[in-house]
C-alpha positions in Angstrom: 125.2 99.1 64.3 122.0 97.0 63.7 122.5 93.9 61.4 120.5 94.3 58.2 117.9 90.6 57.7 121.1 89.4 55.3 123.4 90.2 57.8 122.3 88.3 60.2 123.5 84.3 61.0 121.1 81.8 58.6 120.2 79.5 61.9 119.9 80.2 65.2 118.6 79.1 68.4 117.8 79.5 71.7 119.8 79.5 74.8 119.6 76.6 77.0 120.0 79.0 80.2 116.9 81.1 79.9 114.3 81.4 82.3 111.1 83.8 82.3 109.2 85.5 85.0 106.4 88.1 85.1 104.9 90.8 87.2 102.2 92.9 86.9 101.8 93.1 83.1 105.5 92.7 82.5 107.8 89.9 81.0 111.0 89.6 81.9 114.0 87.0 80.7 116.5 86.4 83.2 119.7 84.5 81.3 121.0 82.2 84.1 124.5 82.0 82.3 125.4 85.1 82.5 122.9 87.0 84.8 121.8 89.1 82.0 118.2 90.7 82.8 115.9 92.0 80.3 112.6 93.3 80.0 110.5 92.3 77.1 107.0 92.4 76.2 104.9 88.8 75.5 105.6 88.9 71.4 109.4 89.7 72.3 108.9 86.4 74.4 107.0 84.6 71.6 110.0 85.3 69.5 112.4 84.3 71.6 110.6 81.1 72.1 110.1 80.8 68.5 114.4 79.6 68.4 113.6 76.8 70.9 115.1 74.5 67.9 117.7 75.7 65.6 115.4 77.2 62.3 116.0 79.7 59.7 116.2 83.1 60.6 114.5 84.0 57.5 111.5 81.8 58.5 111.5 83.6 62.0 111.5 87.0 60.4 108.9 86.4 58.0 106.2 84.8 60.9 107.0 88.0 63.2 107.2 90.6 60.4 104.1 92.4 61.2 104.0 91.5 65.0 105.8 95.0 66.6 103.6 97.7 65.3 106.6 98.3 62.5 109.6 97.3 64.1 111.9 95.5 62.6 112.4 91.7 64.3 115.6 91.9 63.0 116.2 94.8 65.5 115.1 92.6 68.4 117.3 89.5 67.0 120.8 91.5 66.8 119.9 92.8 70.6 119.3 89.1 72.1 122.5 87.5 70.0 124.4 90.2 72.1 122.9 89.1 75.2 123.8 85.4 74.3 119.8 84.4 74.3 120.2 83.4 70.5 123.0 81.5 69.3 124.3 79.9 66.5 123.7 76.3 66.5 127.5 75.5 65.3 128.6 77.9 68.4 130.6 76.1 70.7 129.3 74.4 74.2 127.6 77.3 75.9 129.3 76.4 79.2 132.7 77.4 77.1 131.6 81.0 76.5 131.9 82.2 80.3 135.8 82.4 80.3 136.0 86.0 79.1 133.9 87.0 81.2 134.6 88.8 85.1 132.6 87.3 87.5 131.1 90.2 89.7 129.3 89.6 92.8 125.9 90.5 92.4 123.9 92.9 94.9 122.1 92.2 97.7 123.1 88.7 98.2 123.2 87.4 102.0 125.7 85.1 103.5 127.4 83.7 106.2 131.0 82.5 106.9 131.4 79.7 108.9 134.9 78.8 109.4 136.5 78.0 105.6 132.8 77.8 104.1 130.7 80.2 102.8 127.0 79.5 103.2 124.4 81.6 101.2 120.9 82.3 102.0 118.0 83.6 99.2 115.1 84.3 99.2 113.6 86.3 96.3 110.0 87.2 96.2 107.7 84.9 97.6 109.7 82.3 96.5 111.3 79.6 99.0 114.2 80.1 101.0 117.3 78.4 98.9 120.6 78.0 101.1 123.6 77.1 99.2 126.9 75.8 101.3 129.7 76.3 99.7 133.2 73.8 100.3 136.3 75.2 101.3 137.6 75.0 97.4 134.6 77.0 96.3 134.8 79.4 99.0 138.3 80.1 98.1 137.2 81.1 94.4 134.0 83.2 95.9 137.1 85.0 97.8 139.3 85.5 94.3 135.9 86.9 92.4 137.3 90.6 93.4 135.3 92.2 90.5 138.6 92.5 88.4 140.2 89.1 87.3 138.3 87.0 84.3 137.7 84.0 84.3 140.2 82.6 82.3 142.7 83.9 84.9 141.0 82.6 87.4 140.8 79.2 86.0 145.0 79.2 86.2 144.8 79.4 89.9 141.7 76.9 90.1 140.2 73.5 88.7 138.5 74.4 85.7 135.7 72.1 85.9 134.6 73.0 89.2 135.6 76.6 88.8 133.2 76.4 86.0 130.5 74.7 87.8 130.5 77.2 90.6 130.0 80.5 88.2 127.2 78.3 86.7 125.7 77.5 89.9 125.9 81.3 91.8 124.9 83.3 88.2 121.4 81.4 88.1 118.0 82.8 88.8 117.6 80.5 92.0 120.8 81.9 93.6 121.8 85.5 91.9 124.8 85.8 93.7 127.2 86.5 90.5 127.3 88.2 87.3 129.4 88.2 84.3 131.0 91.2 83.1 133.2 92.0 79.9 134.3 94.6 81.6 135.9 94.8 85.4 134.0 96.5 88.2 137.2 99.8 88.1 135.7 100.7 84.6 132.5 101.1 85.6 133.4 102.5 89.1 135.3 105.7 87.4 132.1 105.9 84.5 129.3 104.7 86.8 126.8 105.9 84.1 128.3 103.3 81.8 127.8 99.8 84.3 125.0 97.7 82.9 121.7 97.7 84.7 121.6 94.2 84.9 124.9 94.0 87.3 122.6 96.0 90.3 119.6 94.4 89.5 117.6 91.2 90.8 114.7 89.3 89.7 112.2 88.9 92.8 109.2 87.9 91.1 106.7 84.8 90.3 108.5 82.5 87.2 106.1 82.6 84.1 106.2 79.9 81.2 105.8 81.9 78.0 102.6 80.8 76.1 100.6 81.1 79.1 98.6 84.3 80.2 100.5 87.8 81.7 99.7 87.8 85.3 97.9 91.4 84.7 98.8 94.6 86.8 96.3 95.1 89.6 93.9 98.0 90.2 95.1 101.1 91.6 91.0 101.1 92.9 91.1 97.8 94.6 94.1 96.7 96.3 93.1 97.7 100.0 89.4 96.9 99.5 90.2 92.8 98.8 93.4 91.8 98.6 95.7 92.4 102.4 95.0 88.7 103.7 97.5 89.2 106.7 98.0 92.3 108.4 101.2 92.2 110.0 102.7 90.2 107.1 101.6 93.6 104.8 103.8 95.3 106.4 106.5 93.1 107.5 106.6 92.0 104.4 105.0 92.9 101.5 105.2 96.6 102.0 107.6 98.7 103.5 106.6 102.0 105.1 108.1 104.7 106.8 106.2 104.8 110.1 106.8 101.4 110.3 110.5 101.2 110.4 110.5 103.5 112.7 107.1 102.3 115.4 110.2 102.0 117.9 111.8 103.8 120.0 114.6 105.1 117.8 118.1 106.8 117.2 117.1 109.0 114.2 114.1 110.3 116.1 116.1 110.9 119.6 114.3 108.0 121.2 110.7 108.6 120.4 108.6 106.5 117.8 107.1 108.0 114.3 104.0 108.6 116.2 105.8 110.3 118.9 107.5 112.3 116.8 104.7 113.7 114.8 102.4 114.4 118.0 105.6 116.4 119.6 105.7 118.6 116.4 102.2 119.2 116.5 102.6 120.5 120.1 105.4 122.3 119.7 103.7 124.3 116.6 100.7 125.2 119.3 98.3 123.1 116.2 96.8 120.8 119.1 94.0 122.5 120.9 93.5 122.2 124.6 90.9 120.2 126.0 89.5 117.7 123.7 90.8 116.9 120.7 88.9 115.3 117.5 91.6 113.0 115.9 90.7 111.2 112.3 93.3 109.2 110.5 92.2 107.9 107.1 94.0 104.8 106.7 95.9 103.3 109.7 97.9 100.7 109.4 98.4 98.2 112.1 97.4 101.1 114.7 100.9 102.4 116.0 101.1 105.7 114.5 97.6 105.6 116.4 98.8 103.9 119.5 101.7 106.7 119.6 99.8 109.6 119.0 97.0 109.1 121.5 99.6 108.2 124.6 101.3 111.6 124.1 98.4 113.6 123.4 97.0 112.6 126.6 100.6 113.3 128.2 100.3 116.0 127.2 96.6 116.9 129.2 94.5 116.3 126.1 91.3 114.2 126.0 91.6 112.5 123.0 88.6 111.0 120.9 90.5 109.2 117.9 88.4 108.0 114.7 89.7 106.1 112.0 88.3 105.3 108.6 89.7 101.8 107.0 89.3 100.2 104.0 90.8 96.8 104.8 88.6 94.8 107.3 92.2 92.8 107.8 94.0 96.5 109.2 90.7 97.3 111.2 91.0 94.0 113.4 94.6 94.6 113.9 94.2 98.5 115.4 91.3 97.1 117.5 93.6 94.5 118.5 96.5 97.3 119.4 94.0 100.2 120.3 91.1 98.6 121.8 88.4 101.1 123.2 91.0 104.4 122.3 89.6 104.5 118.9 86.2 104.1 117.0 86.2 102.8 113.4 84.3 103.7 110.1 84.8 101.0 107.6 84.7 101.5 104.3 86.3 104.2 101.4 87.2 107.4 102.6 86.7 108.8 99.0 82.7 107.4 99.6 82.1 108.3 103.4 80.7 111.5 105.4 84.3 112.3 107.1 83.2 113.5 110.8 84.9 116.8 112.1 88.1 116.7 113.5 91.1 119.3 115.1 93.1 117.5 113.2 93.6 115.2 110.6 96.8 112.2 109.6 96.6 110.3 106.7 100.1 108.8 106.8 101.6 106.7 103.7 98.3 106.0 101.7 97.5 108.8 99.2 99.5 106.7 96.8 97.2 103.8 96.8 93.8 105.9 96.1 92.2 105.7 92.8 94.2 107.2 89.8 93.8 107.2 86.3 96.7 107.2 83.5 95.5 109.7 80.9 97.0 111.2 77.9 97.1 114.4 76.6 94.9 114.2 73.8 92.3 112.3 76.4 91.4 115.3 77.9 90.1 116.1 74.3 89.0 113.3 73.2 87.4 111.6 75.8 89.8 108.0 75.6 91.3 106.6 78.4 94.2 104.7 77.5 92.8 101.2 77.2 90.7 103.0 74.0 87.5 102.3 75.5 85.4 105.6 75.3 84.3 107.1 78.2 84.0 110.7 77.5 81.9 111.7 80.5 84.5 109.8 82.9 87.9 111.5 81.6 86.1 115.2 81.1 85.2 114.7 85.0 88.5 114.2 85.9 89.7 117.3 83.8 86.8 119.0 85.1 87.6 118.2 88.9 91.0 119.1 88.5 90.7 122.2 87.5 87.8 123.2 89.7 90.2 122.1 92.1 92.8 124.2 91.2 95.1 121.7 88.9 96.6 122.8 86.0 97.2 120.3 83.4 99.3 122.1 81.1 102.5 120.6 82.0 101.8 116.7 82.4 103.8 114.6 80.7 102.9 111.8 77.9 100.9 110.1 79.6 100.4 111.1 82.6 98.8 110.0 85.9 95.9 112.2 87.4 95.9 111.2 91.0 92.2 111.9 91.1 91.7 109.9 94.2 94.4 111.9 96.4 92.8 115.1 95.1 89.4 114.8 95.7 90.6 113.6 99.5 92.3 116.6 100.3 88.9 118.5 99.4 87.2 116.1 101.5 89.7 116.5 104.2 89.4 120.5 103.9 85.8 120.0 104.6 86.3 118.2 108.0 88.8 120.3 109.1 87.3 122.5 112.3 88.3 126.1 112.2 91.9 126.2 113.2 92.3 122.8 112.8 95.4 120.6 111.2 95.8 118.2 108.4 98.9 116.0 108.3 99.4 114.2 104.6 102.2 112.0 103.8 103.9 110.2 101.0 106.6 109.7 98.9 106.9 111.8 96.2 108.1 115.5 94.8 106.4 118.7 95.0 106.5 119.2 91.3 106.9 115.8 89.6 104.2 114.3 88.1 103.2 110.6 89.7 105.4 107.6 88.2 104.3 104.1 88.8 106.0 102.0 91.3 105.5 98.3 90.1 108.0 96.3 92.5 105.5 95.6 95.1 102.7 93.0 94.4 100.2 95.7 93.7 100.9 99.3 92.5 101.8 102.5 93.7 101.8 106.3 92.8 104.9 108.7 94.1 102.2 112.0 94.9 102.6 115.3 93.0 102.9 117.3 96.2 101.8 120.4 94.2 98.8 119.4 93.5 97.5 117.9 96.8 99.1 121.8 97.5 96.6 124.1 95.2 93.7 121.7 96.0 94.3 122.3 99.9 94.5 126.5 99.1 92.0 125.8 96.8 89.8 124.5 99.5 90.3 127.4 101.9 93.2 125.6 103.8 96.9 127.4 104.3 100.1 125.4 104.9 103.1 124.5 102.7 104.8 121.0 101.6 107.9 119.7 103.9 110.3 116.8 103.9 109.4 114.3 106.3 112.9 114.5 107.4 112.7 117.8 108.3 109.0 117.9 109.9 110.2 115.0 112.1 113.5 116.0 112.6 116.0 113.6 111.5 118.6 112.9 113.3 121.0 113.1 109.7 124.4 111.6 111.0 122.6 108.1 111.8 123.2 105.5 109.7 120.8 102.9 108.5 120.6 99.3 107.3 120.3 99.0 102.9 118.5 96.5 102.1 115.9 95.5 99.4 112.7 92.9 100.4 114.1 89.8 99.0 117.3 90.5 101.0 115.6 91.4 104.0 113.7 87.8 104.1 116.9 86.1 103.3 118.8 87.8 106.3 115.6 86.6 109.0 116.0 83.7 107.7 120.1 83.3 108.5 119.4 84.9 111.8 116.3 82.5 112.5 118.5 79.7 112.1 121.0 81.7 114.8 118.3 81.7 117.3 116.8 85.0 116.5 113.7 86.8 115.3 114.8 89.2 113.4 111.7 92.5 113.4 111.1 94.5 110.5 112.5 97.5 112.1 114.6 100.1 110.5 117.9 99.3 111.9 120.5 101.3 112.7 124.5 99.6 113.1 123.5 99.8 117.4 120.0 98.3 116.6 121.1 95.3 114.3 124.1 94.7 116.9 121.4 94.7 120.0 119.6 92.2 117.9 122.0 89.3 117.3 124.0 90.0 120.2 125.7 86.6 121.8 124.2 85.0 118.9 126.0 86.0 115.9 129.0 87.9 114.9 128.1 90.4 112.3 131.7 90.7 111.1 130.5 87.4 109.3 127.7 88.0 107.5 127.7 90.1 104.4 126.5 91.7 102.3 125.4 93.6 105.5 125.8 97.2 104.5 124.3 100.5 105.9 124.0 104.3 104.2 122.9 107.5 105.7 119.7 107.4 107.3 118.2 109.7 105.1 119.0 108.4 102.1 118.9 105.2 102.3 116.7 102.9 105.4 115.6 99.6 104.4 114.2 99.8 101.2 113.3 103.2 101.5 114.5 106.3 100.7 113.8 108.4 103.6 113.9 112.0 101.8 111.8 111.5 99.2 108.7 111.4 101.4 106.8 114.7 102.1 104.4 116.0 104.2 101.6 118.3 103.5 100.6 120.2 106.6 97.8 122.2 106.3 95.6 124.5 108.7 91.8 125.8 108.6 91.8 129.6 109.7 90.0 130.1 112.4 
C-alpha cells in the first residue's frame, strides 16, 4: 500500500551506503549495505540526492511536485524507504540494520581457496581488478553464509564486530560477492518467480556522480564506423560472439571450428559450386570464420576468391593480418557500396548492429520519430521500404524497432546473389519477435526479427527458410559449457594469470577448461566455476537463440 504525503516520516535522509553508476542513458543506484540494485531515471537520482541532509519531507515533495510527468514523489519516496536508501534520521546506526537480514552469496563472484583462506578476485566492467584475501576467521563465516541462517544467528557462532565488518565489506559495489535477503534462498528456490532481481544481478558499469551529465546511449549508425580501437580486445572482451567461442577446434562441433562447420554444411547441401567459387562476407570479424571457410573450400577442390566488405578499418588490419593475400577487402558500409557477385554469401553476427530506428505506432502517421523532431519524409521511407519489401507493420509493438538497416541488406544481398547461389545470415534473435534492445555491452544491440529478414529475402526472389544455429551447425547437445558473464570472465583470467596461465576467450567446455590450467591449478578450488548445457548456456551466450537465414537464388 503506498503511503499517502501525511503518512509518510516528517524527516528523512539519505543513506550513507549509496553509490551511482550509469550506462548508456540509464541511472542506476547500487546500495552497498545491502546489495540492493535499482534502476532510476536522472530526476529519481536528483531526488534521492535531494535527502543528502536530513530535511522535511514536505519541502522535498513540494520542490519535486511537478518533476515526473504526474507521478506522485511520494510514490517514489515510500519505494526507496523500503529499499533502505531513505531513512529516518532518529533510525538507529545503519550498520545495526543488517542483522535480520540472510546473507546470500551473490552471482558470478570468482575465487580461490588457498589452504584456510579464501581469496576473491573482481573485476566488473572496465573497472580494475580488486582481489580481496580473506583470514581464516572470515573464511570460516564465508563458509556458514549457506543462503539460509540470518545474521543474527550467525553472529552467535561469530565475533559480531568482525562478522559485521565482513558483510559490509563483500555486499559493496567494489566486491559484490554478497547480498542481503529477508528471506532465505529455499523460499525463493520453491517460488523462483518471487526472488528479487537484485539477488542475480550485478553492476558492471562506469560509477556516475549525480548532478553531472548521463553518459548518453550510442548510435545504433555508428559504433563500427568509429569506435573498435582494438581488434582482438572487441572480441575478447567487449563483445562476445558465437563464432568466436567456438574459432577452435571443438567438442560441440565434433572437432571442427565454426568456420569448418558452416563450410561442411554448405557442402553437404550440394550449395557450393564446383570450380571457382565467389565468397563475400559482409562484416568479418577478426578473419577466422574467413580463415576456416577458405581452407576447406579448397579441401574440398574449390578455387576460392573471398571478398569482404568492412566497416571498421581496426577488423580490416586484423583479417589481413590472419588472411593475407586469400582475401580482398572493400572498406566502407555495406548498406552504401556496389556488393560484387558472389555463389555465396555469410554475414555472420552483425545484422544486429546495422542502422535501426525505434518508431512508434502513431509515427508511421504522423511523421515523429521518437525524439519529437519531425521528419516526416525519413519515417514514411521507412514505412514505405518496409512494405515494398514485404513487412507488415500491423503487429509491432509500442514502440517498436524497424531494423531498417538488416532489411534493406538482405535486398542488397538478394541482388548479388548469382543464380543458384547461397546466402548465410546470422544472429540472435526469434523468427517472430520484434527486436528488443540489448544495452549491457558498451554500445547497443538489436535481437533480429527473423521474419522479416524472411519476407524481404522471398520478397527479393530468394527461397530458403530460418534455422537454429544449433541445428544448421549441428550441435553436439549433451556438451556442457562454461556460464559465465564478461565481468566474471575477466576476473577468472585474472586468477589464472596469476597461476601462470593465459586464460583464451574460448568457449570452454569442463575437458577444455581442465586442458587449460592443467599442473597449474586445481579447479576443485576455484568457484564460482559452473557450467550448463551447451546450448543453453556458453559463456555469455545463449547458444539457441541465434538463427540462421539461409537462402538460395533459383537458378
Amino acid at each position: 500500500m503506498v503511503r499517502t504525503a501525511m503518512a509518510l516520516p516528517a524527516r528523512l535522509q539519505r543513506s550513507a551506503h549509496i553509490s551511482w553508476f550509469a550506462h548508456m542513458g540509464a541511472v542506476y543506484l547500487f546500495h552497498d549495505l545491502f546489495g540492493y540494485l535499482m534502476q532510476m531515471s536522472p530526476d529519481i537520482a536528483d531526488l534521492v540526492e535531494a535527502f543528502a541532509q536530513p530535511i522535511d519531507t514536505l519541502d522535498i515533495l513540494g520542490r519535486f511536485g511537478t518533476r515526473f510527468e504526474g507521478a506522485d514523489p511520494a510514490q517514489f519516496i515510500e519505494v526507496l524507504l523500503a529499499h533502505g536508501v531513505l531513512l529516518e534520521p532518529d533510525d538507529p546506526d545503519e550498520h545495526e540494520l543488517i542483522w535480520p537480514f540472510v546473507p546470500i552469496k551473490g552471482k558470478w563472484n570468482t575465487w580461490q581457496r588457498r589452504g584456510d583462506r579464501l581469496h576473491i578476485y573482481t573485476a566488473w566492467g572496465d573497472r580494475p581488478i580488486t582481489e580481496v584475501m580473506l583470514d581464516p576467521d572470515e573464511t570460516r563465516m564465508w563458509d556458514a553464509f549457506d543462503g539460509e541462517k540470518r545474521l543474527n544467528e550467525l553472529k552467535r557462532s561469530f565475533d559480531a564486530q568482525k562478522l559485521g565488518a565482513l558483510v559490509r565489506r563483500l555486499t559493496h559495489s567494489d566486491v559484490q560477492a554478497l547480498k542481503l535477503s529477508m528471506m532465505p534462498w529455499s523460499t525463493y528456490a520453491k517460488r523462483p518467480g518471487m526472488a528479487p532481481p537484485y539477488l542475480a544481478s550485478t553492476m558492471p558499469y562506469a560509477r556516475w556522480a549525480p548532478g553531472t551529465p548521463v553518459p548518453p546511449a550510442v548510435e545504433l549508425t555508428d559504433y563500427y564506423r568509429h569506435d573498435v580501437g582494438d581488434a582482438n580486445a572487441q572480441f575478447d572482451h567487449l563483445e562476445t560472439t558465437l563464432s568466436h567461442l567456438l574459432r577452435i577446434p571443438h567438442p560441440a562441433l565434433r572437432g571442427r571450428t565454426y568456420g569448418e562447420a558452416l563450410a561442411d554444411v554448405l557442402l553437404a547441401r550440394d550449395a557450393i559450386p564446383s570450380g571457382t567459387v565467389r565468397v563475400l562476407e559482409i562484416g568479418a570479424g577478426l578473419g577466422y570464420v574467413a580463415r576456416d571457410v577458405i581452407a576447406r573450400l579448397r579441401g574440398a577442390g574449390r578455387q576460392v576468391a573471398y571478398s569482404i566488405v568492412e566497416l571498421s578499418p581496426a577488423l580490416a588490419a586484423a583479417q589481413q593480418k590472419l588472411l593475407g593475400s586469400d582475401a580482398t577487402w572493400h572498406m566502407g558500409d555495406a548498406l552504401e557500396l556496389a556488393l560484387p557477385e558472389a555463389d555465396l554469401v555469410i554475414c555472420n553476427e552483425m545484422v544486429g548492429d546495422l542502422p535501426a530506428r525505434q518508431l512508434s505506432r502513431a509515427d508511421i502517421g504522423l511523421g515523429l520519430d521518437m525524439t519529437g523532431q519531425a521528419d516526416p519524409a525519413r519515417v514514411r521511407a521507412y514505412s514505405r521500404e518496409a512494405a515494398e519489401l514485404g513487412v507488415v507493420l500491423d503487429d509491432a509493438p509500442e514502440p517498436f524497432y524497424l531494423q531498417h538497416g538488416a532489411l534493406a541488406l538482405v535486398a542488397k544481398i538478394a541482388h548479388a546473389l548469382a543464380p543458384g547461389g547461397t546466402a548465410v545470415v546470422t544472429e540472435f534473435g526469434d523468427t517472430n519477435a520484434w527486436p528488443k534492445l540489448s544495452s549491457h555491452l558498451d554500445h547497443p544491440e538489436l535481437s533480429t526479427h527473423f521474419g522479416h529478414l524472411l519476407k524481404v529475402a522471398q520478397g527479393s526472389g530468394l527461397v530458403g527458410a530460418i534455422e537454429f544455429v544449433i541445428d544448421l551447425l549441428d550441435f553436439e547437445r549433451d556438451e556442457r559449457g562454461l556460464v559465465t558473464t564478461r565481468s566474471q570472465f575477466r576476473a577468472l583470467r585474472a586468477l589464472c594469470s596469476d597461476a601462470g596461465i593465459e586464460l583464451a576467450k574460448i568457449g570452454y567446455t569442463p575437458a577444455l577448461l581442465e586442458h587449460a590450467v592443467a599442473g597449474k591449478l586445481d579447479l576443485t578450488t576455484i568457484g564460482d566455476v559452473r557450467f550448463d548445457r551447451i546450448e543453453d548456456r556458453l559463456m555469455g551466450l545463449v547458444p539457441h537463440e541465434f538463427k540462421a537465414l539461409v537462402v538460395t537464388r533459383p537458378r
